[in-house]
C-alpha positions as CSV (number, residue, x, y, z in Angstrom):
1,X,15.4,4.1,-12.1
2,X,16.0,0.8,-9.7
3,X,13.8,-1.2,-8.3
4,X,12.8,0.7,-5.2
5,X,12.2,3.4,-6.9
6,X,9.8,1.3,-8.9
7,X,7.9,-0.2,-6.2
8,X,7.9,2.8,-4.0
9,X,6.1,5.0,-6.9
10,X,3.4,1.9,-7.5
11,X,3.0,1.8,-3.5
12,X,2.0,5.6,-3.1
13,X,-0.1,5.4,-6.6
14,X,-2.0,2.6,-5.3
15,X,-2.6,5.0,-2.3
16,X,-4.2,7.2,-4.7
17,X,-6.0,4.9,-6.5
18,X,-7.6,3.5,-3.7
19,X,-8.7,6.5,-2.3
20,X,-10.1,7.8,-5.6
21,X,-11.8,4.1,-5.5
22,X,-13.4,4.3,-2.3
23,X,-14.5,8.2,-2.4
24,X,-18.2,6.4,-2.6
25,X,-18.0,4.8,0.6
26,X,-18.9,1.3,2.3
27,X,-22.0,1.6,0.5
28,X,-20.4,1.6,-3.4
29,X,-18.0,-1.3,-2.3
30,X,-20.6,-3.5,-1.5
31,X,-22.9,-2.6,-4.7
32,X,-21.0,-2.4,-6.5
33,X,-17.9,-5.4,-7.2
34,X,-15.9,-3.3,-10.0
35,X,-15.0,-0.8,-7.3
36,X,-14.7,-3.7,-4.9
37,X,-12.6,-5.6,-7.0
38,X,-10.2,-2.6,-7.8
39,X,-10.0,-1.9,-4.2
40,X,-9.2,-5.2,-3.0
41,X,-6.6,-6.1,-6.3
42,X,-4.6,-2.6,-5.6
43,X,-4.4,-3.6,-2.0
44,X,-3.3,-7.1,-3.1
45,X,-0.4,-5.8,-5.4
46,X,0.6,-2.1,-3.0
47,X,1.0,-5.2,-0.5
48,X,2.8,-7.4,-3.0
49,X,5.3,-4.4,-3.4
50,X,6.5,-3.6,0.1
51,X,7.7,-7.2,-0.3
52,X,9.8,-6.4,-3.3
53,X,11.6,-3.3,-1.6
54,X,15.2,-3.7,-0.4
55,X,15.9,-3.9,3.0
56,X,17.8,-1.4,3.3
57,X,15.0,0.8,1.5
58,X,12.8,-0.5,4.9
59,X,15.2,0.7,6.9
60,X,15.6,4.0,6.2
61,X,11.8,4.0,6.5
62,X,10.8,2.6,9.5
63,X,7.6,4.4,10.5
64,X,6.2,2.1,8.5
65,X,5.1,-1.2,9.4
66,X,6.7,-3.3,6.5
67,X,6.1,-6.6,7.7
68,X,2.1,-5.6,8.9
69,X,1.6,-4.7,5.1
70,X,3.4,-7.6,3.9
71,X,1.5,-10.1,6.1
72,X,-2.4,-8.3,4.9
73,X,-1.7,-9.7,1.5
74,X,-2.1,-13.1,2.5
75,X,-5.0,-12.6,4.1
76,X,-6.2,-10.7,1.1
77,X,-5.2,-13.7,-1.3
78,X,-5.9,-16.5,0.7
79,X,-9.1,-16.4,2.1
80,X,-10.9,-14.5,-0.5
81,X,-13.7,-17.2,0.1
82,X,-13.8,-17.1,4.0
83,X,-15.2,-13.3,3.1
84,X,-13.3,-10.2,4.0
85,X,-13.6,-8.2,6.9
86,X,-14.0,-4.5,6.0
87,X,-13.5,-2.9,9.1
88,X,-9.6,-5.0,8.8
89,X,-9.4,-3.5,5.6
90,X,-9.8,-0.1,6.3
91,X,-8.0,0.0,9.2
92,X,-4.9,-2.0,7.1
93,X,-5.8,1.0,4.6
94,X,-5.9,4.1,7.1
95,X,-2.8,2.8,8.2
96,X,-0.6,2.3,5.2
97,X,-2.3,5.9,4.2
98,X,-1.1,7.8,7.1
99,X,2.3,6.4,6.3
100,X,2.1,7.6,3.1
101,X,2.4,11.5,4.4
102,X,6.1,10.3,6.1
103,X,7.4,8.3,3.0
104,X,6.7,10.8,0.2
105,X,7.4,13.6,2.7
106,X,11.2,11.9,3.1
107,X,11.1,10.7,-0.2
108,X,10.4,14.1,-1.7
109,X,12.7,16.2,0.6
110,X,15.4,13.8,0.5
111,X,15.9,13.4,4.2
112,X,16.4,9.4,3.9
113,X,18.8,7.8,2.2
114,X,17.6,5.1,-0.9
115,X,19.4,3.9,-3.4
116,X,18.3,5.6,-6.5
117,X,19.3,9.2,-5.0
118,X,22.9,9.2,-6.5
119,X,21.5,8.4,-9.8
């Protein structure tokens, strides 16, 4: 397994894990900081990730907006004090979700072309 592979997988389990997270609503992630916490750390590293895939991965992939999901981490790690808009976050998260239908769609069918399908 190479390193897109890696990443990829962790970027579409985040996914999951968020929405399993979040199932409680605005509600829970302000009542509660464990779930806000998880939420906010998975974004973090899912974000982290997309950094960490090839190029080449990206551009097989490009419904996605890479460098949108890239940039959201900074904001998610470096103004943790100035407080964190929600209504950002969800819309960051809605976004990268819906994208997750295309990637594992291609990624599952293999209609795109990454590196770790001649394996």
């Amino acid at each position: 397994m190479n390193e897109d592979q890696v990443y990829l997988e962790y970027i579409l389990d985040c996914i999951d894990k968020i929405k399993e997270y979040s199932q409680g609503g605005k509600q829970e992630f302000f009542a509660n900081s464990m779930i806000s916490d998880a939420i906010i750390r998975r974004l973090q590293t899912l974000a982290e990730s997309t950094q960490r895939l090839s190029e080449e991965l990206k551009a097989n992939i490009p419904d996605v907006d890479w460098r949108n999901i890239s940039g959201f981490r900074n904001i998610l790690v470096h103004d943790y004090l100035g407080g964190i808009d929600l209504l950002k976050m969800r819309n960051f998260f809605s976004s990268v979700s819906g994208a997750k239908n295309g990637v594992e769609d291609d990624y599952l069918s293999n209609s795109i072309l990454v590196p770790w399908q001649s394996d």
